[in-house]
TIFI-253798 format. One record per residue (C-alpha): x, y, z; residue in one letter. Coordinates in steps of 0.25 Angstrom, whole numbers. Each point is the difference from the previous one (the first is absolute). Layout:
N
@xx=X	yy=Y	zz=Z	rest=a
...
END
This chain:
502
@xx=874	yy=15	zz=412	rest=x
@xx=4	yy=12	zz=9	rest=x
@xx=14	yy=-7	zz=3	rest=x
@xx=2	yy=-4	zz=-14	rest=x
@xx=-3	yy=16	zz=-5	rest=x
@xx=10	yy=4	zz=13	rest=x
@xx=12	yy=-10	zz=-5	rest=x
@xx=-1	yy=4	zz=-15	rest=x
@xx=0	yy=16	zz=5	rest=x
@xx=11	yy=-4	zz=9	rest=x
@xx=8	yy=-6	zz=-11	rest=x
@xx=-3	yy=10	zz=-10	rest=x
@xx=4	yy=11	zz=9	rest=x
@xx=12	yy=-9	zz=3	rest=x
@xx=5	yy=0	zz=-15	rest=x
@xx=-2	yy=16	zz=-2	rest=x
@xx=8	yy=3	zz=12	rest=x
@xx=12	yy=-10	zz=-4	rest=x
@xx=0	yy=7	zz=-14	rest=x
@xx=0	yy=16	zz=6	rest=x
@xx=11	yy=-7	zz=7	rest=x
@xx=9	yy=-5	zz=-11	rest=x
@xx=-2	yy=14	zz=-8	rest=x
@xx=8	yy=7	zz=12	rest=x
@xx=8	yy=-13	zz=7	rest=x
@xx=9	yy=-8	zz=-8	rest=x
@xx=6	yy=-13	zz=4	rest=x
@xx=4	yy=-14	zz=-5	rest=x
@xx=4	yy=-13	zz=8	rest=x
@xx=14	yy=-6	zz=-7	rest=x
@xx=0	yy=-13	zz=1	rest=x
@xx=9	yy=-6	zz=-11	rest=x
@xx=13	yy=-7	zz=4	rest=x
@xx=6	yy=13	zz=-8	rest=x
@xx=-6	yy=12	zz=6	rest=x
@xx=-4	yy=2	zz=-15	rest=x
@xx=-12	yy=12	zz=4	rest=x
@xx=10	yy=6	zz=10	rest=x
@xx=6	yy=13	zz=-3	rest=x
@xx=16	yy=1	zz=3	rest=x
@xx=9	yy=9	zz=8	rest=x
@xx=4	yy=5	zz=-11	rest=x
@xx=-12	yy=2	zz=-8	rest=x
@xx=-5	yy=9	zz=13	rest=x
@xx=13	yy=7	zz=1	rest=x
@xx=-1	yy=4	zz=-12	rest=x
@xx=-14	yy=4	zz=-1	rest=x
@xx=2	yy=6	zz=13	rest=x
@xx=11	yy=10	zz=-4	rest=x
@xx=-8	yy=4	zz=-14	rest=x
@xx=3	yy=17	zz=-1	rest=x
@xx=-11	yy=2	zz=-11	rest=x
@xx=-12	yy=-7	zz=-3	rest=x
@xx=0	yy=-13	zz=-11	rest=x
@xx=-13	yy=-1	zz=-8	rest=x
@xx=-4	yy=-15	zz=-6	rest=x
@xx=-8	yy=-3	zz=-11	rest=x
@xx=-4	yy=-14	zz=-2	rest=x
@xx=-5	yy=-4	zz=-12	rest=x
@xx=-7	yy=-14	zz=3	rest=x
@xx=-12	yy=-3	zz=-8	rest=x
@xx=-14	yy=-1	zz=7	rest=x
@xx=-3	yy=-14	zz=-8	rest=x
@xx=13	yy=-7	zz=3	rest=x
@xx=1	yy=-16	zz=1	rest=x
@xx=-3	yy=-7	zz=10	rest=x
@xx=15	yy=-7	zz=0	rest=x
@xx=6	yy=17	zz=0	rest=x
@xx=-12	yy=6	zz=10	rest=x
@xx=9	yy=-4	zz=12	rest=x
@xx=12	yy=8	zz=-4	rest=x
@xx=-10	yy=13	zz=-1	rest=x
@xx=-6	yy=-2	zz=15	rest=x
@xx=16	yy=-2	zz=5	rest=x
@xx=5	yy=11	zz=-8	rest=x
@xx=-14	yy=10	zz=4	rest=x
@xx=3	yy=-7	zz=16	rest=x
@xx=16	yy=4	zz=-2	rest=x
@xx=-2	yy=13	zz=-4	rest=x
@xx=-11	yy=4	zz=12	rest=x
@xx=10	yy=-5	zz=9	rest=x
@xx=12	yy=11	zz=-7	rest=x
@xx=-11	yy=9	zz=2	rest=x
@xx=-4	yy=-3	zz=14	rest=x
@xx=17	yy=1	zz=5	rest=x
@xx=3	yy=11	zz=-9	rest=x
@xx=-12	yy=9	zz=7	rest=x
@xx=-5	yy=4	zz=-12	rest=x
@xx=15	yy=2	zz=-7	rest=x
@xx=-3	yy=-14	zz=-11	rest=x
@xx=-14	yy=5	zz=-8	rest=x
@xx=-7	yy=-9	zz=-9	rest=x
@xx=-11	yy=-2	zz=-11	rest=x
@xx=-6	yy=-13	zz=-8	rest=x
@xx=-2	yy=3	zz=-17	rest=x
@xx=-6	yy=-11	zz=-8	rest=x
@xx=9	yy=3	zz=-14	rest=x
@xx=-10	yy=-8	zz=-7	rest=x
@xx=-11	yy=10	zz=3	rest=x
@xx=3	yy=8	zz=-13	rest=x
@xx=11	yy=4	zz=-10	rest=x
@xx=6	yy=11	zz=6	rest=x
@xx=3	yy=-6	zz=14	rest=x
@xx=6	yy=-12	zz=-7	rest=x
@xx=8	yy=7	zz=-9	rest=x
@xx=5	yy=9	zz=12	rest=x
@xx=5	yy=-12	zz=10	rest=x
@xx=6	yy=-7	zz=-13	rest=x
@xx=7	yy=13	zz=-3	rest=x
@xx=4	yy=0	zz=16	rest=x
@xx=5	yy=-13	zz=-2	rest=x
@xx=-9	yy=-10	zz=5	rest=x
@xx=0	yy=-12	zz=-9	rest=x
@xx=-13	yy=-10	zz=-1	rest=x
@xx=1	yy=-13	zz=-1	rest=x
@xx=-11	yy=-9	zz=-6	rest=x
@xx=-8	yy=-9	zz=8	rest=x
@xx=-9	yy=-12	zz=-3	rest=x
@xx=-12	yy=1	zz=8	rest=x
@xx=-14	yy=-9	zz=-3	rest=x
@xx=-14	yy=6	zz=-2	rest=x
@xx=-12	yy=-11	zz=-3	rest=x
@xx=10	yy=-10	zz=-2	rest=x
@xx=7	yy=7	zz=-10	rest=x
@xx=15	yy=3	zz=2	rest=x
@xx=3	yy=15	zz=-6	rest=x
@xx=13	yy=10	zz=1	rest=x
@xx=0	yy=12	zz=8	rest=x
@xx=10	yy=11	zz=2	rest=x
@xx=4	yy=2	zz=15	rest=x
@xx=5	yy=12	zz=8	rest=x
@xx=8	yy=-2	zz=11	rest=x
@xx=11	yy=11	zz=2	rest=x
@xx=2	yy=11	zz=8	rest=x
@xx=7	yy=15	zz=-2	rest=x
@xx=6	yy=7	zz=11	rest=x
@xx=4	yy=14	zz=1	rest=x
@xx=3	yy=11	zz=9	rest=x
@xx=3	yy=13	zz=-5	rest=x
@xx=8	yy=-1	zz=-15	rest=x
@xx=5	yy=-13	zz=3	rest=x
@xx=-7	yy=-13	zz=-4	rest=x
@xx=1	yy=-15	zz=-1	rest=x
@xx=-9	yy=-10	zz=-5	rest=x
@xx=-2	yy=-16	zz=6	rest=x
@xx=-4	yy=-4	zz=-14	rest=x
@xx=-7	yy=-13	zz=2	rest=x
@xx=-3	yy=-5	zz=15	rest=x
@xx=6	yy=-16	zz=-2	rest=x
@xx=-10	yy=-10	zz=9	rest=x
@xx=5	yy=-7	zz=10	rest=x
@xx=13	yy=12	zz=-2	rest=x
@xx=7	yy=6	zz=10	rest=x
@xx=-10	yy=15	zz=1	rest=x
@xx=5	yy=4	zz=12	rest=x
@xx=14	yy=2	zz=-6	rest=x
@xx=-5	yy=6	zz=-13	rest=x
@xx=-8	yy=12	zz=7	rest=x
@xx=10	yy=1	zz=12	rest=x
@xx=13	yy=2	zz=-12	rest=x
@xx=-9	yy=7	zz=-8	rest=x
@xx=-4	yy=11	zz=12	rest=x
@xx=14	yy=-2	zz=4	rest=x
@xx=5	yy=4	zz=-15	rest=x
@xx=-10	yy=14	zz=-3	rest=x
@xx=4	yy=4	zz=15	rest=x
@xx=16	yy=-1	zz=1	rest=x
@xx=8	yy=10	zz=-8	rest=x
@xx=15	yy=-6	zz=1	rest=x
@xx=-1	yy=-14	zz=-2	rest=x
@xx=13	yy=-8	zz=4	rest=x
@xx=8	yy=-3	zz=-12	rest=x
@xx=5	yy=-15	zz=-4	rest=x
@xx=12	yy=-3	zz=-9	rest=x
@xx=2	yy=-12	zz=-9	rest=x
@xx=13	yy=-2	zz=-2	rest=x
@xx=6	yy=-1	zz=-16	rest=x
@xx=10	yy=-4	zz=-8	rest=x
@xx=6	yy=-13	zz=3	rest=x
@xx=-12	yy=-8	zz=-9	rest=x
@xx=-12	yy=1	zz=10	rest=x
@xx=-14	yy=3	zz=-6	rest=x
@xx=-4	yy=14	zz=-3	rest=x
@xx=-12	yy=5	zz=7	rest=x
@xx=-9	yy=-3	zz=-13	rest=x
@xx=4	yy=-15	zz=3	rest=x
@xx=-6	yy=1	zz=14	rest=x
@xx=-14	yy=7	zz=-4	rest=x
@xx=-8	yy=-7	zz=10	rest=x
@xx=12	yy=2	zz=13	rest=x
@xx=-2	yy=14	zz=-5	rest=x
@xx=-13	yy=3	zz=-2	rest=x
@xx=-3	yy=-5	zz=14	rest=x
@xx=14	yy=9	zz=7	rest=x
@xx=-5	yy=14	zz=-8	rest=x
@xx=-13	yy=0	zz=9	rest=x
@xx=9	yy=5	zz=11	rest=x
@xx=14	yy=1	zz=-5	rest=x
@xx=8	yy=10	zz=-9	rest=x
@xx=6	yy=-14	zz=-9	rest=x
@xx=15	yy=3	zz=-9	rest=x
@xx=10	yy=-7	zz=-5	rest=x
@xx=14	yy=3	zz=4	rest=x
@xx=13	yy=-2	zz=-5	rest=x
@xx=10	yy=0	zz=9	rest=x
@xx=13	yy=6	zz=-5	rest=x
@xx=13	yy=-1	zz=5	rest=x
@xx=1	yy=16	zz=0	rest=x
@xx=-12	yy=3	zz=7	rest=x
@xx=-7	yy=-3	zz=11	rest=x
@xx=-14	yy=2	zz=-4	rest=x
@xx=-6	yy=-10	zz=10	rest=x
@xx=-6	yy=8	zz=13	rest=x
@xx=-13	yy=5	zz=-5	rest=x
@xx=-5	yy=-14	zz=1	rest=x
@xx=-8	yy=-6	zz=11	rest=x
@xx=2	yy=-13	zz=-6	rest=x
@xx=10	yy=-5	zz=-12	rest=x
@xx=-4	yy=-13	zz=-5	rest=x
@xx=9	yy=-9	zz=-10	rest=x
@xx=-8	yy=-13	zz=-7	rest=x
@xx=7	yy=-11	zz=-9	rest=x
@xx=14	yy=10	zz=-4	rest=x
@xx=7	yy=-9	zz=-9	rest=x
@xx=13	yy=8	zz=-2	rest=x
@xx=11	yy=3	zz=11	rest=x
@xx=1	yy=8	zz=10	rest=x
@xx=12	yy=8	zz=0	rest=x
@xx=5	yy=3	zz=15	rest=x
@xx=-2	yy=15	zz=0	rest=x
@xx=-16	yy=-4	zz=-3	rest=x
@xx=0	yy=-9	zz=12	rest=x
@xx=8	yy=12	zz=6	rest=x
@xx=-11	yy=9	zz=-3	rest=x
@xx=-10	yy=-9	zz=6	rest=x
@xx=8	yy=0	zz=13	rest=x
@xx=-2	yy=12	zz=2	rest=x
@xx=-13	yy=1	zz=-4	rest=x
@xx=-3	yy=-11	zz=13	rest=x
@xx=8	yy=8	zz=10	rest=x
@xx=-9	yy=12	zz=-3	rest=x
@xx=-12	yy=-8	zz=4	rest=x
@xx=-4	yy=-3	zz=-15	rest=x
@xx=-9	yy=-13	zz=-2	rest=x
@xx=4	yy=-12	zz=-11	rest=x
@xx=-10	yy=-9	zz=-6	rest=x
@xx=7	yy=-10	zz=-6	rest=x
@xx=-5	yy=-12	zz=-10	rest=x
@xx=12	yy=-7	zz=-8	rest=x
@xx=3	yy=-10	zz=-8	rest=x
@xx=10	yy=-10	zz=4	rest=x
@xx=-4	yy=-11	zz=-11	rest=x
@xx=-4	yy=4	zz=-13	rest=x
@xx=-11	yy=-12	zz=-5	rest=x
@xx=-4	yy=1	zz=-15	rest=x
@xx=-13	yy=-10	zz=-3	rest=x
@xx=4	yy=0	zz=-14	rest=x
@xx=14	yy=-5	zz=1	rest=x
@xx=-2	yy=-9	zz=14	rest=x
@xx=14	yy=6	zz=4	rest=x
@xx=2	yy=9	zz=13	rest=x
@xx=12	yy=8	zz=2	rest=x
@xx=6	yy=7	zz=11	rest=x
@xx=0	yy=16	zz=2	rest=x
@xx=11	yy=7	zz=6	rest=x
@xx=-3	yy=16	zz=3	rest=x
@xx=9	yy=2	zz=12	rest=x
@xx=-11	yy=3	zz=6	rest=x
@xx=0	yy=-13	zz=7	rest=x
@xx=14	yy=0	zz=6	rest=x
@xx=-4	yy=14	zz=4	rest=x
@xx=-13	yy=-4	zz=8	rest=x
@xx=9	yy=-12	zz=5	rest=x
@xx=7	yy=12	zz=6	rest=x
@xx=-12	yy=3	zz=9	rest=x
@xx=-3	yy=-13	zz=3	rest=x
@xx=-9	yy=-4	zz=-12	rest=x
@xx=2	yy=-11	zz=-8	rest=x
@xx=-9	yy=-3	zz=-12	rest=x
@xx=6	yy=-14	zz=-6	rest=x
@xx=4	yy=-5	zz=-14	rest=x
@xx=-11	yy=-10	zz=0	rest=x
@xx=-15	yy=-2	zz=-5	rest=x
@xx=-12	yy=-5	zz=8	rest=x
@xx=-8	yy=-10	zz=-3	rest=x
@xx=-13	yy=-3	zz=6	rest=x
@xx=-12	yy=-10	zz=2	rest=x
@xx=-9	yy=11	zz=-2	rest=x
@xx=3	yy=6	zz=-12	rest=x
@xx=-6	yy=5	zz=-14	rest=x
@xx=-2	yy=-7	zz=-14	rest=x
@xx=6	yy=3	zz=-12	rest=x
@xx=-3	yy=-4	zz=-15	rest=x
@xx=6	yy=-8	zz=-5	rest=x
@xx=0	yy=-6	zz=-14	rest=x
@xx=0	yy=-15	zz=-4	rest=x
@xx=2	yy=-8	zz=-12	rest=x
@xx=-10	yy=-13	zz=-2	rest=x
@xx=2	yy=-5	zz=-13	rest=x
@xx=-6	yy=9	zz=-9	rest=x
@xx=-7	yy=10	zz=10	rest=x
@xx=7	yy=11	zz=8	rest=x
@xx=-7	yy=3	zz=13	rest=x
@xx=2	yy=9	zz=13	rest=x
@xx=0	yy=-7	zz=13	rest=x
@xx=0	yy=8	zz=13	rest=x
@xx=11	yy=-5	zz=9	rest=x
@xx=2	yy=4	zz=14	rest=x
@xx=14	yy=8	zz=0	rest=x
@xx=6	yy=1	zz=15	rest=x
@xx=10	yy=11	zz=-4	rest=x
@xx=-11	yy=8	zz=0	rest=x
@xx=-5	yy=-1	zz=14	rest=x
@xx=-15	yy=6	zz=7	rest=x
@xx=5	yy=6	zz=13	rest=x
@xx=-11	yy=1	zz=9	rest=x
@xx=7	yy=-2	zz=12	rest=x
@xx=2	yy=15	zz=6	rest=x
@xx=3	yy=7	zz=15	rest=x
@xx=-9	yy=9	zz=6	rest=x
@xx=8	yy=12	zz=-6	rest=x
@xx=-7	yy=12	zz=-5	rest=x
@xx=5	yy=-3	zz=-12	rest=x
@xx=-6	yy=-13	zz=-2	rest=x
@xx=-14	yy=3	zz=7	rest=x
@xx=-11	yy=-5	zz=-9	rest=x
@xx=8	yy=-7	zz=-10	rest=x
@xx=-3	yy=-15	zz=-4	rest=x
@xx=9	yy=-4	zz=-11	rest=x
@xx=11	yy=5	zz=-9	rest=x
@xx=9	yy=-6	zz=-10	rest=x
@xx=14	yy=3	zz=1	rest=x
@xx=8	yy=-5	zz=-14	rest=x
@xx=14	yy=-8	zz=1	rest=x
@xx=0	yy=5	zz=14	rest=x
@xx=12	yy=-2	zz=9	rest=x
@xx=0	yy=0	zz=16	rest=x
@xx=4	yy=11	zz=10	rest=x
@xx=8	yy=-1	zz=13	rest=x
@xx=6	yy=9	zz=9	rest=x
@xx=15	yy=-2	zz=9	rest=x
@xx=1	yy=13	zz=5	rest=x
@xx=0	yy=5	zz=15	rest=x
@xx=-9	yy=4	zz=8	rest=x
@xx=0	yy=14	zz=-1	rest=x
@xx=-10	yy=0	zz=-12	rest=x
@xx=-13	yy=-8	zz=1	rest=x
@xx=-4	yy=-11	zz=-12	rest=x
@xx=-15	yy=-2	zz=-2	rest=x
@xx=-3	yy=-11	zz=-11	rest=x
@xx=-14	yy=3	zz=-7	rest=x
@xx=-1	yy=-11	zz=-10	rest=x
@xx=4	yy=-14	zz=-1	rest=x
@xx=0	yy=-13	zz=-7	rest=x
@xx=-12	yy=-11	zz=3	rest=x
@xx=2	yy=-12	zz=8	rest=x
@xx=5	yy=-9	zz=-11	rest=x
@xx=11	yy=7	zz=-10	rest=x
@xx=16	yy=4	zz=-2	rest=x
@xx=10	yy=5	zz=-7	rest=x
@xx=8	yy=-3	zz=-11	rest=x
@xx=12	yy=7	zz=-4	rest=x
@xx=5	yy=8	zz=-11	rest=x
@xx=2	yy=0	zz=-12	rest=x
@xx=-10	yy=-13	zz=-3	rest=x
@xx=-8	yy=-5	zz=-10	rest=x
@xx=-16	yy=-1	zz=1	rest=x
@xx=-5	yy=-13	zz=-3	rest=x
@xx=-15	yy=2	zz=-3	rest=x
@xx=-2	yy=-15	zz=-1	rest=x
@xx=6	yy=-4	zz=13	rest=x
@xx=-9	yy=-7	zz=10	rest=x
@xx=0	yy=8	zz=11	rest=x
@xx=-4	yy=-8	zz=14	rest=x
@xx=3	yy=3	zz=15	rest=x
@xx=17	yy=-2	zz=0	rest=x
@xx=0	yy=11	zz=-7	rest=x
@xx=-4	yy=8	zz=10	rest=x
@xx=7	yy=-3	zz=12	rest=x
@xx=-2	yy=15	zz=7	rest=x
@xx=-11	yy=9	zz=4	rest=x
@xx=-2	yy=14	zz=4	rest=x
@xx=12	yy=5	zz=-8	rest=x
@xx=2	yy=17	zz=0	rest=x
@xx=-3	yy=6	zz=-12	rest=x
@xx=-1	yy=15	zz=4	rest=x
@xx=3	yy=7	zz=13	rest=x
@xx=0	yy=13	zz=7	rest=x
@xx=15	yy=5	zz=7	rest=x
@xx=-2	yy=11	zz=9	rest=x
@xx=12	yy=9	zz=8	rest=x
@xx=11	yy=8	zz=-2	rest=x
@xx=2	yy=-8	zz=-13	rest=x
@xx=11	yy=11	zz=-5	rest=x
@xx=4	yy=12	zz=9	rest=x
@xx=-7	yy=3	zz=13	rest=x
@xx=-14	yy=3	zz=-5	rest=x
@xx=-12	yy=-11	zz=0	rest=x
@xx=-4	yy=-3	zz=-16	rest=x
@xx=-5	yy=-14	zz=-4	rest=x
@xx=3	yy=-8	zz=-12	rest=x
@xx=-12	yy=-8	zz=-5	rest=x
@xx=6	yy=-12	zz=-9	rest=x
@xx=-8	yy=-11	zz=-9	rest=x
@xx=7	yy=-10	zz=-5	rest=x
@xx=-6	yy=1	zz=-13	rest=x
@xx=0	yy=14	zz=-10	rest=x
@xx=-11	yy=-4	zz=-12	rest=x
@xx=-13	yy=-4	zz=9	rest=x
@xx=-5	yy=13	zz=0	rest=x
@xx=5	yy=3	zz=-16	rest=x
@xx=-12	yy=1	zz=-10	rest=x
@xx=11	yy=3	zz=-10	rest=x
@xx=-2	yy=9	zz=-14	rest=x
@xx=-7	yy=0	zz=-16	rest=x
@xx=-4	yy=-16	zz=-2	rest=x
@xx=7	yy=-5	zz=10	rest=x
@xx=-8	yy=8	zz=11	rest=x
@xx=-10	yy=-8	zz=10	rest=x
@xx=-8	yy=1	zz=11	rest=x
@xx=6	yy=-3	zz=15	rest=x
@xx=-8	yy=-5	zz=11	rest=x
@xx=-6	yy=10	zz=10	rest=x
@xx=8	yy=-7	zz=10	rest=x
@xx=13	yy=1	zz=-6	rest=x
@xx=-3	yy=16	zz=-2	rest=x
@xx=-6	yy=1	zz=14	rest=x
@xx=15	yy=-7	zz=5	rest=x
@xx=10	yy=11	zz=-7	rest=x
@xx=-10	yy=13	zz=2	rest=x
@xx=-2	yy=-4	zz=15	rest=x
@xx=16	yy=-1	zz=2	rest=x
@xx=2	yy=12	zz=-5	rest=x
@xx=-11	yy=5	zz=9	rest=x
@xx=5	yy=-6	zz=12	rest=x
@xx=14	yy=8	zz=-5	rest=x
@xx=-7	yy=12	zz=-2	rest=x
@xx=-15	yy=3	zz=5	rest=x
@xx=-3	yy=3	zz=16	rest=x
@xx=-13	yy=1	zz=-2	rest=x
@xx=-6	yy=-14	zz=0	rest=x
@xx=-7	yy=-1	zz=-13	rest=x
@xx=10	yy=-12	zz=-4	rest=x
@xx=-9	yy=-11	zz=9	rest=x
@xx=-13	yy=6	zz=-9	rest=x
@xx=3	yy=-5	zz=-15	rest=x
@xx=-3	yy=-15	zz=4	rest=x
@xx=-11	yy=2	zz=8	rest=x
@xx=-9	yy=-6	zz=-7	rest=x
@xx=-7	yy=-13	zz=-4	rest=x
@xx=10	yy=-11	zz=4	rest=x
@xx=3	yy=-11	zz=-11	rest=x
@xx=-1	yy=-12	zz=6	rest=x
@xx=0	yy=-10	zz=-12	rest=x
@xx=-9	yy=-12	zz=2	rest=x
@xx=9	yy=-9	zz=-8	rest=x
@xx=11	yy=3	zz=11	rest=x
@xx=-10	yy=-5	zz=11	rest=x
@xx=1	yy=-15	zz=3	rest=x
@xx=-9	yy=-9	zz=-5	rest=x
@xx=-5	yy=-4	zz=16	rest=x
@xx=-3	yy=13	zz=2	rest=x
@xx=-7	yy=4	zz=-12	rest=x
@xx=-8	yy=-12	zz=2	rest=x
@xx=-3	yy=4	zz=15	rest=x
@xx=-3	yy=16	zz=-6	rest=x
@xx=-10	yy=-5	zz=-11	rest=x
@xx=-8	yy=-9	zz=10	rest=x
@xx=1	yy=10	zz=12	rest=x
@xx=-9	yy=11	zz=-9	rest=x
@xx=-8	yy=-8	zz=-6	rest=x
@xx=-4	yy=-8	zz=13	rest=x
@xx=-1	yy=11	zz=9	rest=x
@xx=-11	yy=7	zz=-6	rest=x
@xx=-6	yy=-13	zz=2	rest=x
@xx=3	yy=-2	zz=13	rest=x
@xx=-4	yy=12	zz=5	rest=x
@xx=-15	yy=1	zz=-7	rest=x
@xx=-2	yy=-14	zz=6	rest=x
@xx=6	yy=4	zz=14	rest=x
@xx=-10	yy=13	zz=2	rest=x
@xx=-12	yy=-10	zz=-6	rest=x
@xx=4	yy=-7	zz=12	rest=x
@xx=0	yy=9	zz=9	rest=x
@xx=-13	yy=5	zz=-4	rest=x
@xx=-7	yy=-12	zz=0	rest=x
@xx=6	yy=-2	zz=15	rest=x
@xx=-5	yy=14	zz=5	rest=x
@xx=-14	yy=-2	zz=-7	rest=x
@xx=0	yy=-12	zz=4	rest=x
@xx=3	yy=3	zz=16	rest=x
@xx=-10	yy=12	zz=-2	rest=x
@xx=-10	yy=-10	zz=-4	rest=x
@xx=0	yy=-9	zz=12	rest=x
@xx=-1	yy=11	zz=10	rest=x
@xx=-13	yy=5	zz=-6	rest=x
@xx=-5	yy=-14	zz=2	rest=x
@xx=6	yy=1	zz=15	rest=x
@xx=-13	yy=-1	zz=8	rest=x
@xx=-1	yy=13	zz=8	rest=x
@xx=6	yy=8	zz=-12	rest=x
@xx=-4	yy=12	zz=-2	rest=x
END
């Protein structure tokens, strides 16, 4: 009895200390093939250099469901480390919104946006509105994280927004007008993501002023008009001055509606041709490639079938570039391969390339939505499709041209037409121009997240060999400690019986 009240004190006193101990110690083991629960460089550099103090106010409910409660214990766990490497610079307080009128109407009027959850009580499903945004300020500046996605990249959303209340000057962006590219309204999503740490404008480049050098970075996406030679002059000298070009064009022009793809000609591909980059005339097509509608006629009755369209390739085949860290698949439209015949002096980095079954097909052609498709077709593999060139591209200064040999993937377009890209196909044109124009670090944060890994990309052998592995080894451990137990006891008992035991 005495040894049984000795170990229950013992523990006891055990569970008390290791609780004082995490009020006043904090740390987590990382143990996710990501490093998903590690802070960066750059979230530490730039917590580190912080002049005046940020204050954070969560709003999380205190009632949250069960599937949401493990994005309020990361972001509560995040925010103690900011405060623990900031020394006391990051502050931080917790306020359930739903508690009364007032502090709802307060953190809606601050911009955080509720969403409604299904949660069940007594086997009953019922809605509730959920909280879970933060508002950050220091001095008169704020800036709100409206709604904290699950499974999203949160060290990127409360690193850019620190980042974004603490920095005056931010660097400023240019995207290039007037030779038919899409106004910035036609890029909301590219845009909303770039204003977090960049000054975004358009820019018309003139052939009577040179309006060019207060941009970091100039980007031109999907022109459709020429380039007369003193533009390309201009941008010349914008790379000899060390400028930055992001670069996504068009050389095929594919319209769903007629099947027809034409060729583009800016210039702008004899001028990159000039530095050693060749963007060709031609369209890829792809094995692993996206469905399109399309409408059939049997008999009487008109329906839509959805029919795999190679012209429309998935790229998931990236380098280990900063610019494609994290990303797991993006769809480049009518897009047409990239290669480089320069010398030497200037390095080429491809970042994104076909699959291991697909081609090229060239322009102008005809889409044939009923062809069958089989593996002739696609007689190559690992074709570039966008590429980083680095070096003295035009003068004797360093600049690098990022070029994607597709302009519409990150396009959500205007009015009715408008539509919602992929996260992937954003992440890819942000985080090229900031590799062109951020030194900090923060591009390597806005994928960490949950990985997308499909199950119906995972073949059928190894699904099978997943499902049977978690359901078994539950099993198989439950019978193997039975075992061990009945072994031990067992042991036990025939050495009490031993004669001479004691």
């Amino acid at each position: 009895m005495k040894r049984t009240t000795t170990f229950i004190l013992t523990a006891l006193g055990i569970i008390v200390l290791v609780n004082i101990l995490s009020d006043n110690f904090f740390v987590r083991v990382d143990l996710t093939s990501d490093q998903r629960y590690t802070l960066s460089k750059a979230s530490k550099d730039i917590i580190r250099n912080l002049k005046e103090p940020v204050t954070i106010t969560a709003y999380f409910n205190n009632n949250i469901p069960t599937e949401l409660a493990k994005t309020k214990r990361d972001f509560k766990e995040m925010l103690i480390e900011y405060n623990n490497i900031s020394k006391g610079q990051i502050v931080y307080e917790f306020i359930d919104p739903s508690k009364d009128q007032e502090t709802e109407q307060k953190a809606m009027s601050a911009g955080i946006q509720p969403v409604i959850a299904n949660i069940r009580e007594k086997d009953q499903v019922k809605q509730q509105k959920v909280y879970l945004g933060a508002v950050l300020s220091m001095g008169d500046e704020t800036e709100s994280i409206p709604f904290m996605q699950p499974g999203a990249a949160m060290e990127y959303a409360l690193s850019s927004a620190i980042k974004k209340i603490s920095v005056k000057d931010k660097p400023t962006i240019g995207i290039v007008q007037g030779h038919g590219e899409p106004g910035l309204s036609a890029l909301s999503q590219a845009y909303t993501s770039l204003s977090v740490l960049y000054e975004v404008e358009p820019v018309f480049i003139t052939d009577t002023t040179r309006n060019l050098g207060k941009f970091k970075t100039i980007a031109i996406i999907a022109p459709k008009d020429t380039f007369p030679p003193n533009h390309l002059a201009q941008l010349d000298e914008f790379l000899s001055k060390g400028g930055n070009l992001y670069m996504a064009l068009n050389r095929v022009d594919g319209n769903v509606q007629t099947l027809h793809g034409s060729v583009i000609n800016t210039g702008l591909e004899n001028w990159l041709m000039s530095k050693g980059l060749v963007i060709e005339a031609n369209c890829v097509v792809d094995s692993r490639c996206h469905n399109i509608n399309v409408r059939q006629q049997q008999g009487m009755f008109t329906y839509t079938t959805a029919v795999k369209f190679p012209y429309l390739p998935i790229i998931s085949k990236f380098a280990d570039h900063p610019i494609t860290k994290g990303l797991e698949s993006v769809i480049l439209p009518f897009a047409s391969t990239i290669s480089y015949t320069g010398d030497n002096q200037k390095t080429f980095t491809p970042i994104a390339q076909t699959s291991e079954q697909s081609g090229t097909l060239p322009a102008p052609l005809y889409f044939d939505v009923s062809k069958q498709w089989g593996p002739s077709d696609f007689p190559m593999k690992g074709m570039t499709v966008a590429g980083v060139l680095t070096g003295k591209i035009s003068g004797q200064n360093q600049s690098t041209i990022v070029l994607i040999g597709d302009g519409d993937f990150a396009v959500t377009g205007e009015g009715n037409a408008a539509q919602t890209m992929s996260a992937d196909n954003i992440s890819l044109m942000v985080n090229s121009i900031d590799f062109l124009s951020d030194d900090t670090g923060l591009i390597e944060l806005r994928t960490k997240g949950v990985t997308n890994r499909p199950i119906d990309q995972i073949q059928d052998g190894k699904k099978a060999f997943l499902k049977y592995f978690n359901f078994l080894l539950p099993l198989l451990l439950v019978i193997l400690y039975g075992l061990f137990r009945y072994q031990y006891n067992r042991n036990l008992r025939n050495k009490r019986m031993e004669e001479g035991h004691v």
